[in-house]
C-alpha positions in Angstrom: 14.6 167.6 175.5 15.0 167.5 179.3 14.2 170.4 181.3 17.3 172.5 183.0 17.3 172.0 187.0 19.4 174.8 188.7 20.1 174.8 192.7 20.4 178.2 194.2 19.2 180.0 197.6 16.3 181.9 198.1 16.5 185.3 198.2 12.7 186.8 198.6 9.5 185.3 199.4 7.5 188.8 199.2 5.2 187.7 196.6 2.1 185.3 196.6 3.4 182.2 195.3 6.7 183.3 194.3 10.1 182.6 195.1 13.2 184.8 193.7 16.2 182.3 193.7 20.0 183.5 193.3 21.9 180.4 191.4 25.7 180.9 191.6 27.9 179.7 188.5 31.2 179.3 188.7 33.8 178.9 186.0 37.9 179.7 185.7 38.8 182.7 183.0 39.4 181.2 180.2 42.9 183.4 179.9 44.1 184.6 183.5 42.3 180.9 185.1 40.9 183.2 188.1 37.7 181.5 189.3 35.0 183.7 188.9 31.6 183.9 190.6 28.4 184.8 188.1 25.0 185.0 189.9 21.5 185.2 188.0 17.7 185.4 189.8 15.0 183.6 188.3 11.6 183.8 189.7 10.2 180.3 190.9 6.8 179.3 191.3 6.0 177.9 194.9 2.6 176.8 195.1 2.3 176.7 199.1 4.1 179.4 200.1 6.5 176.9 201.7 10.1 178.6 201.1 11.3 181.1 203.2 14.8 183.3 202.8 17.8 182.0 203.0 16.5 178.2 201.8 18.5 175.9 199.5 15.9 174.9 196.8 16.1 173.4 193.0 14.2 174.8 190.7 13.1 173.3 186.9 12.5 174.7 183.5 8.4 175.2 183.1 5.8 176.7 180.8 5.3 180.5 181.5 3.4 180.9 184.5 3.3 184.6 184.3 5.7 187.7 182.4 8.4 186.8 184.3 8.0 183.0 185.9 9.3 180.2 183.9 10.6 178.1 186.6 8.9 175.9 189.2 10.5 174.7 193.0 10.6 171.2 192.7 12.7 170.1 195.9 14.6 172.2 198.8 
């Protein structure tokens, strides 16, 4: 099975090696057909510390890194 890539913006860089990303969805109401706007983090691993705020990165499915990283920067 492939592994899910997601493109989202980078939202903190505090931690060593650690990226927190926001990924957007959007998707119309399935009743009203409003466009609605979902966000979700996920916590990246970014080996060199080379992502700073406010970057446009993707980021892919990965074994668990840690508790709470599953997800590696693979591009920005």
């Amino acid at each position: 099975m492939p592994k899910r890539i997601l493109a989202g913006v980078v939202t903190s860089n505090q931690n060593e090696q650690t990226v927190t990303v926001s990924v957007e969805r959007r998707y119309k109401h399935p009743l009203l057909q409003k466009t609605i706007r979902k966000s979700k983090k996920y916590r990246a691993h970014d080996e060199q510390n080379a992502f700073n705020v406010g970057d446009q990165v993707r980021i892919q499915e990965c074994a668990p890194r840690s508790k709470t990283k599953r997800w590696e920067v693979i591009a920005s």
